[in-house]
py3Dmol code that shows the C-alpha trace and the ligand (Angstrom):
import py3Dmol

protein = """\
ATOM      1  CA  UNK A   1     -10.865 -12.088   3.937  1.00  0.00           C
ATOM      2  CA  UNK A   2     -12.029  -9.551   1.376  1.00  0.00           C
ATOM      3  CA  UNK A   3     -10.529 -10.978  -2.312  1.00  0.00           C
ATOM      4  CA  UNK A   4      -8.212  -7.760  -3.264  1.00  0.00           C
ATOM      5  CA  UNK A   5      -6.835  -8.126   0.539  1.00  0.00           C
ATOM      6  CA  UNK A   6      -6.081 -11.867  -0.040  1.00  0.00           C
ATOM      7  CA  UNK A   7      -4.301 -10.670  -3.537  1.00  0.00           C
ATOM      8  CA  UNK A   8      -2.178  -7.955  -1.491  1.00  0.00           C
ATOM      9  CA  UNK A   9      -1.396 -10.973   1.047  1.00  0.00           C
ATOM     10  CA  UNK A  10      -0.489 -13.743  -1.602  1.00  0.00           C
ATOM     11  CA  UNK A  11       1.641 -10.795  -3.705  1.00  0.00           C
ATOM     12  CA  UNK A  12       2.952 -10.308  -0.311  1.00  0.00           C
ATOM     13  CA  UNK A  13       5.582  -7.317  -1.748  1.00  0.00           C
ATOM     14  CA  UNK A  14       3.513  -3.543  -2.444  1.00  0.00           C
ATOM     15  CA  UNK A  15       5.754  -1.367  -4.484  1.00  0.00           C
ATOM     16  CA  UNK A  16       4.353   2.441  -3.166  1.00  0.00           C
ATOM     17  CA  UNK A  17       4.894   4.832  -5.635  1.00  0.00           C
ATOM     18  CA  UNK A  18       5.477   8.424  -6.339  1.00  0.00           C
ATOM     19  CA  UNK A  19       5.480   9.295  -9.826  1.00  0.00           C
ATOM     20  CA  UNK A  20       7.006  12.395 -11.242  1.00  0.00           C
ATOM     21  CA  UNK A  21       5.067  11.991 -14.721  1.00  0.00           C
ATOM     22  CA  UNK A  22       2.662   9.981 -16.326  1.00  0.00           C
ATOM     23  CA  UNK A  23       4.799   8.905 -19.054  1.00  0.00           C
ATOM     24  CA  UNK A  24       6.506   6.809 -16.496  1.00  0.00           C
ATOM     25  CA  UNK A  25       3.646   4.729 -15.440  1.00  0.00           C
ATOM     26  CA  UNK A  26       3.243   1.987 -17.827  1.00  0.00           C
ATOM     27  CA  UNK A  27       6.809   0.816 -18.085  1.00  0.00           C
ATOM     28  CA  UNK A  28       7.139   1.205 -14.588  1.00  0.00           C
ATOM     29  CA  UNK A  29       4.410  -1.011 -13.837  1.00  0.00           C
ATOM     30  CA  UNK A  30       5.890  -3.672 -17.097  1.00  0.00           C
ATOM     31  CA  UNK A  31       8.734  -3.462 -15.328  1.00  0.00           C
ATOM     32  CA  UNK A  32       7.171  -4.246 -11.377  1.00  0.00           C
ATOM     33  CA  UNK A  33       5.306  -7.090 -13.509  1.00  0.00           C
ATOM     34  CA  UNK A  34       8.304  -8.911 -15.210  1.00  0.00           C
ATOM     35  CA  UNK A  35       9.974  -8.854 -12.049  1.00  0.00           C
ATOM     36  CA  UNK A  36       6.979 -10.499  -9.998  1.00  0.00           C
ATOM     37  CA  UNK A  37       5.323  -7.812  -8.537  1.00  0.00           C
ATOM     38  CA  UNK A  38       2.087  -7.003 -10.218  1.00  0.00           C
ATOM     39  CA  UNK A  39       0.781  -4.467  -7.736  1.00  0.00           C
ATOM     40  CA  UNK A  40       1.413  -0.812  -6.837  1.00  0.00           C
ATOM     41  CA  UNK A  41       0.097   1.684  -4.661  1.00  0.00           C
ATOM     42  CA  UNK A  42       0.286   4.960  -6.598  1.00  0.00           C
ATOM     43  CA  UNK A  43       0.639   7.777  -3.827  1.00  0.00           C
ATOM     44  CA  UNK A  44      -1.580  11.128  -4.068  1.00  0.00           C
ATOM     45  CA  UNK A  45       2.173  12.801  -2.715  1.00  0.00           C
ATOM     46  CA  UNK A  46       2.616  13.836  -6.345  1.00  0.00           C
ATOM     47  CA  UNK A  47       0.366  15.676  -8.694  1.00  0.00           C
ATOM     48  CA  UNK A  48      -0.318  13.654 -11.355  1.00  0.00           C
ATOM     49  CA  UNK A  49      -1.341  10.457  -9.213  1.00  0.00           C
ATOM     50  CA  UNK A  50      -4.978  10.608 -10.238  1.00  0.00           C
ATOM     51  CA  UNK A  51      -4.021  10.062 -14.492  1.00  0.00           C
ATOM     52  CA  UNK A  52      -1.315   7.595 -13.618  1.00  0.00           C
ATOM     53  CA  UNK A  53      -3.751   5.371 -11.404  1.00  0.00           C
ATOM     54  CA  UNK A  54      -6.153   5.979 -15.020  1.00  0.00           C
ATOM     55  CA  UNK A  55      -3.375   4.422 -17.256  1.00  0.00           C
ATOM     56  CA  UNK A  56      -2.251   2.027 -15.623  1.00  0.00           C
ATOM     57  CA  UNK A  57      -5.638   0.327 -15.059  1.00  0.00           C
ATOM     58  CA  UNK A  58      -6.100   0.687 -18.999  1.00  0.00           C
ATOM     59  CA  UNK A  59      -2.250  -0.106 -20.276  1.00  0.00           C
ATOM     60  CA  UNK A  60      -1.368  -2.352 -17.820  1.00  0.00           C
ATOM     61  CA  UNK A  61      -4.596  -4.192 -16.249  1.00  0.00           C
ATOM     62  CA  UNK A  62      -3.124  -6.807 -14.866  1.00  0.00           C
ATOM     63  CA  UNK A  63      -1.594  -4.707 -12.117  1.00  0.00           C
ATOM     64  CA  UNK A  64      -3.279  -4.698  -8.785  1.00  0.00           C
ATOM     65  CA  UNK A  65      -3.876  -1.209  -8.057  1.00  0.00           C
ATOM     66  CA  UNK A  66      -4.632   0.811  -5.285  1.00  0.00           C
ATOM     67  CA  UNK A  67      -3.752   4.696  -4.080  1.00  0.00           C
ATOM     68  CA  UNK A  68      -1.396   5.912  -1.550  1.00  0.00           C
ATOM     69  CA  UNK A  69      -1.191   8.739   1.143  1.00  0.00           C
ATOM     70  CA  UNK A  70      -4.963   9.575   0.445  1.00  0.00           C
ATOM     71  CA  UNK A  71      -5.958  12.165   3.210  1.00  0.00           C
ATOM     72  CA  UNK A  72      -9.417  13.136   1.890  1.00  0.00           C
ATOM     73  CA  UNK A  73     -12.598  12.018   1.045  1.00  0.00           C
ATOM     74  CA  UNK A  74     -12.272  13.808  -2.217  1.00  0.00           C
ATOM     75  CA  UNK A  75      -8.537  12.165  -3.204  1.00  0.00           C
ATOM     76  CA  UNK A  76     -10.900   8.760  -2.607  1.00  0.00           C
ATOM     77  CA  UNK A  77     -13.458   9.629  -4.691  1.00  0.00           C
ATOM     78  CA  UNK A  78     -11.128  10.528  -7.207  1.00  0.00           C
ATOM     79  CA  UNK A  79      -8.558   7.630  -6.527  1.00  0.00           C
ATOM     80  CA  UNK A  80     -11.420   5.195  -7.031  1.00  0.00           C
ATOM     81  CA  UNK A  81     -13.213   6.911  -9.836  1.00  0.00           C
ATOM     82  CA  UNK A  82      -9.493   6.383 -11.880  1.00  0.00           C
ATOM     83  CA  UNK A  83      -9.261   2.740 -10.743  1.00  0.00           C
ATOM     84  CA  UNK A  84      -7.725   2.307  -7.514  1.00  0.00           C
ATOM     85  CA  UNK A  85      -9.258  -1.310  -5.833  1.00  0.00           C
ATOM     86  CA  UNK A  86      -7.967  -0.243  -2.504  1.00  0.00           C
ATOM     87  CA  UNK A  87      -6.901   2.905  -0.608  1.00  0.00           C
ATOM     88  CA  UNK A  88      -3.968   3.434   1.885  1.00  0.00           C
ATOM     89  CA  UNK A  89      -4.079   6.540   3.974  1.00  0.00           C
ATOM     90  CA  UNK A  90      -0.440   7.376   6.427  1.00  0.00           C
ATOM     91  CA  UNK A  91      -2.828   7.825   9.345  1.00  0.00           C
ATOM     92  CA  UNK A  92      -6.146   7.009  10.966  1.00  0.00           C
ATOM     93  CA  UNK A  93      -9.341   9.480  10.109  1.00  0.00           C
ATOM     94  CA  UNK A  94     -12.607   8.066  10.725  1.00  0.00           C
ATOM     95  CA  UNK A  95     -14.202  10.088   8.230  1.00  0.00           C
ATOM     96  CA  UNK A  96     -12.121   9.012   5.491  1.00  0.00           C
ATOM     97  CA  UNK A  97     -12.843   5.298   6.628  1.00  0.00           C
ATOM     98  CA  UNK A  98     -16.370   5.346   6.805  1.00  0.00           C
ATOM     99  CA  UNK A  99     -16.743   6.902   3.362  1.00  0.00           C
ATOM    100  CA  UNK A 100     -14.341   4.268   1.556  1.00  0.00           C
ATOM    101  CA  UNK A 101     -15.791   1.472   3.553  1.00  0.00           C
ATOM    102  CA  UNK A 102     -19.542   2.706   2.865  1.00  0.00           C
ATOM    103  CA  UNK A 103     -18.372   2.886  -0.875  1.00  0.00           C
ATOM    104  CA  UNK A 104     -17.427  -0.836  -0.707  1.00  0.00           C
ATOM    105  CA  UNK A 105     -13.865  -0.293  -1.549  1.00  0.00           C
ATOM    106  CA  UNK A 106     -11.039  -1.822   0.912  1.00  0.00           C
ATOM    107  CA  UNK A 107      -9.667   0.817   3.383  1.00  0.00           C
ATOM    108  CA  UNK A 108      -6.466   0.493   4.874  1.00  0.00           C
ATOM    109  CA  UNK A 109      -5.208   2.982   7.704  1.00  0.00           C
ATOM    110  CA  UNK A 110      -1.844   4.256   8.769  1.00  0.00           C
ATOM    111  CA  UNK A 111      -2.113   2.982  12.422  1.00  0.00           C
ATOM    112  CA  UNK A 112       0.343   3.367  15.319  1.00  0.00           C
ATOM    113  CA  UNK A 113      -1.222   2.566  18.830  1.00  0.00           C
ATOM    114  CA  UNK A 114      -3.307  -0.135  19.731  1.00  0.00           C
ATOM    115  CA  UNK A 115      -5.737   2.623  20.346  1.00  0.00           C
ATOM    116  CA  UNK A 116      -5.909   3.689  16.380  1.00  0.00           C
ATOM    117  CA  UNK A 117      -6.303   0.119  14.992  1.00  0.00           C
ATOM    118  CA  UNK A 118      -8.994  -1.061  17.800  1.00  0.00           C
ATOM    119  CA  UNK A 119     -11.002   1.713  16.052  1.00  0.00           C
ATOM    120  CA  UNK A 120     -10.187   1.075  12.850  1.00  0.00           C
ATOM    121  CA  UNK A 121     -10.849  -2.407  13.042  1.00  0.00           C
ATOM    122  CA  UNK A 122     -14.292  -1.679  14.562  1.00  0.00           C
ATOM    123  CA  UNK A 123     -15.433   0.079  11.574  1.00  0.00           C
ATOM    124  CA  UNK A 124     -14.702  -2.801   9.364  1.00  0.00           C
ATOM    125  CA  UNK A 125     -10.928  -2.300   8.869  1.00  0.00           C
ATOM    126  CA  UNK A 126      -9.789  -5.919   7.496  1.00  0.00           C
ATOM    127  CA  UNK A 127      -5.980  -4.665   7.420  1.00  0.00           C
ATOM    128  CA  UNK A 128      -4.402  -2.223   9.203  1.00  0.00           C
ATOM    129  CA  UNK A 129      -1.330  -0.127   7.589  1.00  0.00           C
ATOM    130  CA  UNK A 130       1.460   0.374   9.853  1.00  0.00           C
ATOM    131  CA  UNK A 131       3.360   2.984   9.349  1.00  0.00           C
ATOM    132  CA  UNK A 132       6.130   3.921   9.470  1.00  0.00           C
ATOM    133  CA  UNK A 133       7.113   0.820  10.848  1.00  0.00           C
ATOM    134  CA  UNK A 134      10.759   0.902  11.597  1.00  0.00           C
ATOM    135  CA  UNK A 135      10.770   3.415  13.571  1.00  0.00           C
ATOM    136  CA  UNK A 136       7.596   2.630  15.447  1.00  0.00           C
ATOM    137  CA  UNK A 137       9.365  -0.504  16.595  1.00  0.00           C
ATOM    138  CA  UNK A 138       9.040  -2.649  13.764  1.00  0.00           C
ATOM    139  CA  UNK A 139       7.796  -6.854  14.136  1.00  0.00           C
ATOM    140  CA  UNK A 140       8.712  -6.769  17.606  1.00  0.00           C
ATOM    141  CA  UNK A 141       6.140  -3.715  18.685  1.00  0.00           C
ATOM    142  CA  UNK A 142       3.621  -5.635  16.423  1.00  0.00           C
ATOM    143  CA  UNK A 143       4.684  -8.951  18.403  1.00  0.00           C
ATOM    144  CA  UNK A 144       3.516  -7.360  21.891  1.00  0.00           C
ATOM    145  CA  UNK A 145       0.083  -5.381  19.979  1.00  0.00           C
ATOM    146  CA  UNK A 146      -0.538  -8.798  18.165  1.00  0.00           C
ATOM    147  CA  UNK A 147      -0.608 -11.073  21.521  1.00  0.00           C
ATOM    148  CA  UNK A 148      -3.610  -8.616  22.564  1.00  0.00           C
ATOM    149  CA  UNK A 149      -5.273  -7.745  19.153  1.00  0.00           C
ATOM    150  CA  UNK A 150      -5.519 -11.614  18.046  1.00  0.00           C
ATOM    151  CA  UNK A 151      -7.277 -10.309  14.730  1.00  0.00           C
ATOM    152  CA  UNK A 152      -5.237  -7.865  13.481  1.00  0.00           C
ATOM    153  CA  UNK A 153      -3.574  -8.437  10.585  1.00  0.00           C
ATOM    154  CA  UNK A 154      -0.776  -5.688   9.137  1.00  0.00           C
ATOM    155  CA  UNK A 155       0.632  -4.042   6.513  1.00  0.00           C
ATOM    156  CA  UNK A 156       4.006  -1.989   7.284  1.00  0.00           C
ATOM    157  CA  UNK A 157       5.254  -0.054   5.259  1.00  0.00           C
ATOM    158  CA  UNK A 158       8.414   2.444   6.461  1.00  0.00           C
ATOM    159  CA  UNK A 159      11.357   1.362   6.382  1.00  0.00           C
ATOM    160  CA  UNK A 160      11.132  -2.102   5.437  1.00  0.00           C
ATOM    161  CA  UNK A 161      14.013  -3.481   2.684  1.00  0.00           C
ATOM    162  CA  UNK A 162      15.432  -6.214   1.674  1.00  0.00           C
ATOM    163  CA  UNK A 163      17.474  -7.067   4.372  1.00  0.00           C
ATOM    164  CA  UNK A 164      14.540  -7.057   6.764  1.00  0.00           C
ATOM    165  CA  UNK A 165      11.375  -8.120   4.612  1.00  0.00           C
ATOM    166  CA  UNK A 166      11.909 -11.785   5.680  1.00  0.00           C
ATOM    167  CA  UNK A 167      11.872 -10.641   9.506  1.00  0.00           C
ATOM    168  CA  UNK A 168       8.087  -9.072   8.762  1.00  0.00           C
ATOM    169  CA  UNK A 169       6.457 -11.609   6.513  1.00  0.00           C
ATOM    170  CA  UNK A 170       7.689 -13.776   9.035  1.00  0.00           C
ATOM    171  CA  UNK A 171       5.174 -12.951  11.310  1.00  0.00           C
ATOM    172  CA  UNK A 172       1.625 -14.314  10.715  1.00  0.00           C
ATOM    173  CA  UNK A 173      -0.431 -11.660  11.701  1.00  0.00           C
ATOM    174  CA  UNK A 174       1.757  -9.002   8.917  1.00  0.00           C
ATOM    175  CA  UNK A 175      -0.385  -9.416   5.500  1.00  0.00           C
ATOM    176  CA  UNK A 176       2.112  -7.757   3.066  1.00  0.00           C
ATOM    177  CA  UNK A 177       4.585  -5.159   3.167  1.00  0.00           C
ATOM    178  CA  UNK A 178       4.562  -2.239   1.458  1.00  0.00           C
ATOM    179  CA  UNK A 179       7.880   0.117   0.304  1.00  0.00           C
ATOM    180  CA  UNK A 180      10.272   2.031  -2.415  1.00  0.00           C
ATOM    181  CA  UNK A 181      13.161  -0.188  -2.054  1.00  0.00           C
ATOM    182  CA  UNK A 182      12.671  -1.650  -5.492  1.00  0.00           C
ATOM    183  CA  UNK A 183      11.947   1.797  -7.149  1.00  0.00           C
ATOM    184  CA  UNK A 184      13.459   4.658  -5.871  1.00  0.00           C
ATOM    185  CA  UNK A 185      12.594   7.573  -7.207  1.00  0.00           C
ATOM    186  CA  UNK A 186      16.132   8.231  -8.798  1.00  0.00           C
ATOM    187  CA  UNK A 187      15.799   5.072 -10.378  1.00  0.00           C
ATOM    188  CA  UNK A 188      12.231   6.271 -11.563  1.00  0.00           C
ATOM    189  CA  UNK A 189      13.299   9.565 -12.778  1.00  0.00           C
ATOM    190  CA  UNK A 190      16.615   7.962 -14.608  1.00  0.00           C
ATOM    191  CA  UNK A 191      13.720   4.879 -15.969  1.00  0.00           C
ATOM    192  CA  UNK A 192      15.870   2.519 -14.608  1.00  0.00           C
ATOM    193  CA  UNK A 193      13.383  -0.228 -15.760  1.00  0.00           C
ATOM    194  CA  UNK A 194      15.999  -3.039 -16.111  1.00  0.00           C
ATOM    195  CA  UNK A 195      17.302  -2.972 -12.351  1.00  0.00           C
ATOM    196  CA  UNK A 196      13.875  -2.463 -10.745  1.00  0.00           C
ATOM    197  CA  UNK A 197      12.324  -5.706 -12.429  1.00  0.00           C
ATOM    198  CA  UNK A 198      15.918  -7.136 -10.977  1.00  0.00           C
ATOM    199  CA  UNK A 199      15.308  -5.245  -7.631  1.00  0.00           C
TER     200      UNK A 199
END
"""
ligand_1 = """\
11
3PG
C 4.993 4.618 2.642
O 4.320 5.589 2.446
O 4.485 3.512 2.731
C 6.434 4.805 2.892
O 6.838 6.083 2.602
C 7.333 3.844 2.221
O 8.448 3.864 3.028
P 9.933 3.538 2.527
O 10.297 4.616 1.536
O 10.757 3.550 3.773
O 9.885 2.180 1.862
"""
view = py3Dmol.view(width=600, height=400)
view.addModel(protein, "pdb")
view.setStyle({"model": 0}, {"cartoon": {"style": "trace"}})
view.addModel(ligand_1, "xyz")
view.setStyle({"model": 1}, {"stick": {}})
view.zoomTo()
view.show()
């Protein structure tokens, strides 16, 4: 497995972000890091993803870092000129896939139906996203893909929390999970720091 997935897999727990500003980035990220979670995906939802993904990498490098919701080739040219070391996308475009992939960065696809992750996985796909998982059926849809697909290997992200984390990492073929149950974008905007590192 490619070296930033096996990171994502041994972190286990993605933090996806939306930030409102860019002065919230670094302590943020301190405050993902003191509480054992080095890694973030920074989602292209808001505005000012681009410079946060840019700060981070210089303020707070020991962050594994990769870009959210990325819908365009452009958003992953930019995401990966800033510093992103992997790009998550909510859905499956083959465009967007080939161009990450042909740029040698990791690519990791919303996928819903076995039909979306068969082709994703055929053009080089090492991990699929699955999203959003809860209410696409959750470990036990992935259960009945996973006894056909033998070699795909998940994140979900979508309503996973921590009452039902343990349920999906549970499950050898799900990588890592991704969510904002550990910063919440009230507790962003208030900088909560404090109870997210507890979170
Ligand atoms: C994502 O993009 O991965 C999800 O919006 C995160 O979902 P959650 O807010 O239910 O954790």
């Amino acid at each position: 497995m490619n070296t930033i997935l096996k990171y994502i897999s041994n972190i286990g727990i993605i933090p996806v972000i939306a930030f409102n500003s860019v002065e919230e980035a670094v302590p943020l990220c301190k405050a993902l890091a003191a509480g054992g979670l080095p890694a973030a995906e920074v989602t292209f939802r808001t505005a000012c993803a681009e410079e946060c993904i840019r700060t981070i990498q210089k303020e707070v490098p020991e962050m594994l870092l990769g870009a959210g919701t990325v819908t365009t080739v452009e958003q992953a040219d930019r995401a990966i000129a800033a510093g992103a070391t992997y790009i998550v996308a909510p859905g499956y475009d083959p465009e967007v896939v080939r161009h990450v992939i042909g740029k040698g960065v990791v690519m990791i696809p919303g996928t819903v139906t076995p039909g979306e992750m068969q082709q994703a996985m055929n053009q080089g796909c090492e991990v699929l996203k699955f999203f959003p998982a809860e209410a696409n059926g959750g470990v036990a849809m992935l259960k009945n893909i996973g006894a056909a697909l033998k070699t795909a290997k998940w994140m979900c992200t979508g309503g996973v929390n921590a009452k039902n984390v343990n349920d999906y990492l549970g499950f050898d073929q799900i990588t890592a999970v991704g969510g904002t149950w550990m910063c919440k974008g009230d507790m962003i905007k208030a900088g909560e720091w404090d109870k997210i590192t507890a979170l």
